[in-house]
C-alpha positions as CSV (number, residue, x, y, z in Angstrom):
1,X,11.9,20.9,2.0
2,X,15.1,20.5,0.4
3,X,14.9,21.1,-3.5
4,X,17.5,19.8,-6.5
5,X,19.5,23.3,-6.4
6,X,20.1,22.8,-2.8
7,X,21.5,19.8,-3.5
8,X,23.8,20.1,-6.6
9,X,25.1,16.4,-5.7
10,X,21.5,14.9,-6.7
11,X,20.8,17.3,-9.7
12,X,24.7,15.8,-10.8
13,X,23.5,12.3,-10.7
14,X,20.1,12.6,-12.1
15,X,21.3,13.8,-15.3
16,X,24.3,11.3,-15.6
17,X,22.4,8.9,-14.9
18,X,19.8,10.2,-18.3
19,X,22.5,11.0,-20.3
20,X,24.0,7.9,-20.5
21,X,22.9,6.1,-23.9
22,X,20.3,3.6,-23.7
23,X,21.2,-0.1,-23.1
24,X,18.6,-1.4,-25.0
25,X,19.0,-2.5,-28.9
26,X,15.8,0.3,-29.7
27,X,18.2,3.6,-28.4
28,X,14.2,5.3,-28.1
29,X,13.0,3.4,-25.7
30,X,13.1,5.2,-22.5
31,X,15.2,4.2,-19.4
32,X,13.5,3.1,-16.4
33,X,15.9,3.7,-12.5
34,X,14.9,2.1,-9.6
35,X,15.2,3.8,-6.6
36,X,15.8,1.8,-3.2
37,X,17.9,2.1,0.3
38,X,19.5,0.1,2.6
39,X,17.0,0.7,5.5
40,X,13.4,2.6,5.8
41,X,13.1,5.9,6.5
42,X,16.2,7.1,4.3
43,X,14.4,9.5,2.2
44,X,13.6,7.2,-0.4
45,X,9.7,8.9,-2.0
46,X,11.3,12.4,-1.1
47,X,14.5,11.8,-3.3
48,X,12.6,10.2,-6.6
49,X,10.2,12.3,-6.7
50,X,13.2,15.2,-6.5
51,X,14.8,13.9,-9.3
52,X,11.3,13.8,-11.4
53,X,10.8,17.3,-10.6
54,X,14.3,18.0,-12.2
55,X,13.6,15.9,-14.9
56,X,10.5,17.3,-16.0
57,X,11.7,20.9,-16.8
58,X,12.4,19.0,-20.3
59,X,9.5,19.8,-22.0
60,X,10.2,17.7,-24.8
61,X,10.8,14.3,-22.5
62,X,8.0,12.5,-20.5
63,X,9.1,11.4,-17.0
64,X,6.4,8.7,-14.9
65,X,6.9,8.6,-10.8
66,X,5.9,5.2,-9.7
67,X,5.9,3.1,-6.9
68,X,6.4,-0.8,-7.0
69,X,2.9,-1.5,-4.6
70,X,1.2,0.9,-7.7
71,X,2.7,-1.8,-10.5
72,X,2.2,-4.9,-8.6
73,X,-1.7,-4.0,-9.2
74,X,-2.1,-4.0,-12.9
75,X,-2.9,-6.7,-14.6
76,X,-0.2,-8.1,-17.2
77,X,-3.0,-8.4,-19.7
78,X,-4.4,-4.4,-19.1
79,X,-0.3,-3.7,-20.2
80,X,-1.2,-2.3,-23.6
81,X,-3.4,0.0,-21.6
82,X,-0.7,1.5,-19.2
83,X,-1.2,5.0,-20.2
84,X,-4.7,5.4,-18.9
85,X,-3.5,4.1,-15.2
86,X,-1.4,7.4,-15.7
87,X,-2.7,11.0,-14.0
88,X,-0.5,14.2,-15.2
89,X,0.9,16.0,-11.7
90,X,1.2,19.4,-10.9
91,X,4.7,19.8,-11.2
92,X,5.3,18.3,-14.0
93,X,5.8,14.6,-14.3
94,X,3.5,12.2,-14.5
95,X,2.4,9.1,-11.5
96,X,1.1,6.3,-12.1
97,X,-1.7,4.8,-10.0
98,X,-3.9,1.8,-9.6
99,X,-7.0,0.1,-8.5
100,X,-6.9,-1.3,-4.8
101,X,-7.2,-4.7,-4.4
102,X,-6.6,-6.1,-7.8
103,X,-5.4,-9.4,-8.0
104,X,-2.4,-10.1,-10.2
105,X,0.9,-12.7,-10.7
106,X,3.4,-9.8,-10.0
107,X,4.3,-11.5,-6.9
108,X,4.8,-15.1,-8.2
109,X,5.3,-14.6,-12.4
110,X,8.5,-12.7,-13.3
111,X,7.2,-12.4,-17.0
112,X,4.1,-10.6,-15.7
113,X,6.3,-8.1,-14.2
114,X,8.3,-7.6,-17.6
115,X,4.9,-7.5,-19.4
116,X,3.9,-4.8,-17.4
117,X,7.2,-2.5,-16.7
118,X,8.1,-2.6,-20.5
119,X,5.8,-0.7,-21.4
120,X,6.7,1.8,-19.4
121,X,9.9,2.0,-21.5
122,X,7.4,3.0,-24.4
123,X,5.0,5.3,-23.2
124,X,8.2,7.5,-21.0
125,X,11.4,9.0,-21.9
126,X,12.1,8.7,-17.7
127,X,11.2,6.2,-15.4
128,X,11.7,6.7,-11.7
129,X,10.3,3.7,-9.5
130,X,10.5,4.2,-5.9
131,X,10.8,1.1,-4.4
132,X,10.9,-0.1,-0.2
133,X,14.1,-0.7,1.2
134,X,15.9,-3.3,0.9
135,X,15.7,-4.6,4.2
136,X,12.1,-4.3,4.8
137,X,10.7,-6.2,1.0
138,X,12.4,-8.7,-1.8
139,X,10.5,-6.0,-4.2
140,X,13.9,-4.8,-5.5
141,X,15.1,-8.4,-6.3
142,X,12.1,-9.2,-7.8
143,X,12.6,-5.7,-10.5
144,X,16.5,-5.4,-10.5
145,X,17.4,-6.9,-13.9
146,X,14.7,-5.5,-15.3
147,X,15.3,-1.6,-15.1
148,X,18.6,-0.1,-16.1
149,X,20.0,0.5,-12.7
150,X,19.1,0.9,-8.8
151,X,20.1,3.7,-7.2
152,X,20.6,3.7,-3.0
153,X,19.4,6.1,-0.9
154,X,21.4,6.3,1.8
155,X,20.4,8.6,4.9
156,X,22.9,10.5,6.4
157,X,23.9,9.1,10.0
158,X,21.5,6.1,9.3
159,X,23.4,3.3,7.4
160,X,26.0,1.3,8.3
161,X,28.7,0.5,6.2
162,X,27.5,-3.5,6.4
163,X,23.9,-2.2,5.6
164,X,25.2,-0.4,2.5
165,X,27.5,-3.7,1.3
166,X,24.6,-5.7,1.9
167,X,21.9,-3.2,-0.4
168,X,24.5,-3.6,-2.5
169,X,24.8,-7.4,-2.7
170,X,21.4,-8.4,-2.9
171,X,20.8,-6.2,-5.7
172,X,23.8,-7.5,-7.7
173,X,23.0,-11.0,-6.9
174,X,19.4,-10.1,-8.1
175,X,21.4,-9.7,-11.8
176,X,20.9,-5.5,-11.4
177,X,23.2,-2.8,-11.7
178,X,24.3,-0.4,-8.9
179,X,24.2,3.1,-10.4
180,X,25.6,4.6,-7.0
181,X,24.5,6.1,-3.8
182,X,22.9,9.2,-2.8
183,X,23.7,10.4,0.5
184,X,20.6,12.3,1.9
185,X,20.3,14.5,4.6
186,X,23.9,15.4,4.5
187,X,25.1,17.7,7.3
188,X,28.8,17.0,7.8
189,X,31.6,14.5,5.7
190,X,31.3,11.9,3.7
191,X,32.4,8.9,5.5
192,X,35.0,7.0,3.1
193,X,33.7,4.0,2.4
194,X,30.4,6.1,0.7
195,X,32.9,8.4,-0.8
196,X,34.5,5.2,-3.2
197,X,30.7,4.0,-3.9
198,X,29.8,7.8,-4.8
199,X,32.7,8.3,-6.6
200,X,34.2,11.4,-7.3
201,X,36.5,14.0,-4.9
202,X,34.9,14.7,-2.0
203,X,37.6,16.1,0.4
């Protein structure tokens, strides 16, 4: 399995991403990244769980690993009680898990989902939410404009450049912010089009 000093490109992003000051008014409130890609299969789990590893050497900063389907099952009114759905992992970071078949409003009450991802921002200095692709669920629409920024994961040889543009759009229209792309499973160049969405020299 491919780790973050393997891949210099990922550790580069994770901590750019962090560093960047807080958006919100209270600058000690964590910052929460959603993590999505064009299409299944890209690597999405394997690549936010890479950059919670990284994260996590900071002893002083608390970094959750969650996935959407884990949120969607906690109650907005068990909110104040978000630590204890919380479980300390062995490399580090922490995950957040949930009761099966607990009935909620995530799906149809966009406050419920504030009430229960804001928290979050409380309880962790890092947030990485792993989220299905954006082809396959509305789950990042239904998050985008409330984390910082979504992040694609985009597998190499997998995407198309009209795949990509559209991750892209619906997530924008969705009133989120495209932190970038992360080219997985790289084995060869970077086609162009990825190069001006990475950003950076590549050649």
């Amino acid at each position: 399995m491919a780790t973050l000093e393997q891949n210099p490109d990922l550790r580069r992003i994770t901590f750019s991403v962090f560093q960047v000051p807080s958006d919100s008014k209270n600058t000690a409130w964590g910052k929460i990244i959603a993590v999505t890609s064009p299409s299944p299969g890209e690597g999405v789990t394997h690549v936010a769980r890479l950059m919670c590893h990284e994260l996590s050497r900071d002893p002083k900063r608390r970094t959750l690993y969650c996935t959407i389907d884990a949120l969607s099952k906690i109650p907005a009114s068990a909110a104040s009680e978000m630590e204890r759905f919380c479980t300390r992992h062995e490399a580090g970071y922490w995950v957040l898990s949930h009761e099966d078949d607990v009935a909620t409003d995530w799906d149809f009450d966009s406050a419920a989902r504030r009430a229960v991802i804001e928290p979050l921002r409380r309880l962790f200095d890092y947030v990485i939410l792993d989220c299905p692709a954006v082809n396959d669920s509305a789950d990042v629409s239904s998050v985008a404009r409330l984390v910082n920024s979504v992040f694609l994961v985009v597998g190499a040889g997998m995407s198309t450049r009209k795949q990509v543009g559209y991750a892209e759009r619906v997530i924008l229209a969705a009133g989120g912010t495209l932190g970038g792309c992360i080219l997985n499973r790289r084995r060869s160049h970077i086609p162009k089009f990825l190069q001006r969405l990475l950003g950076g020299d590549w050649s």
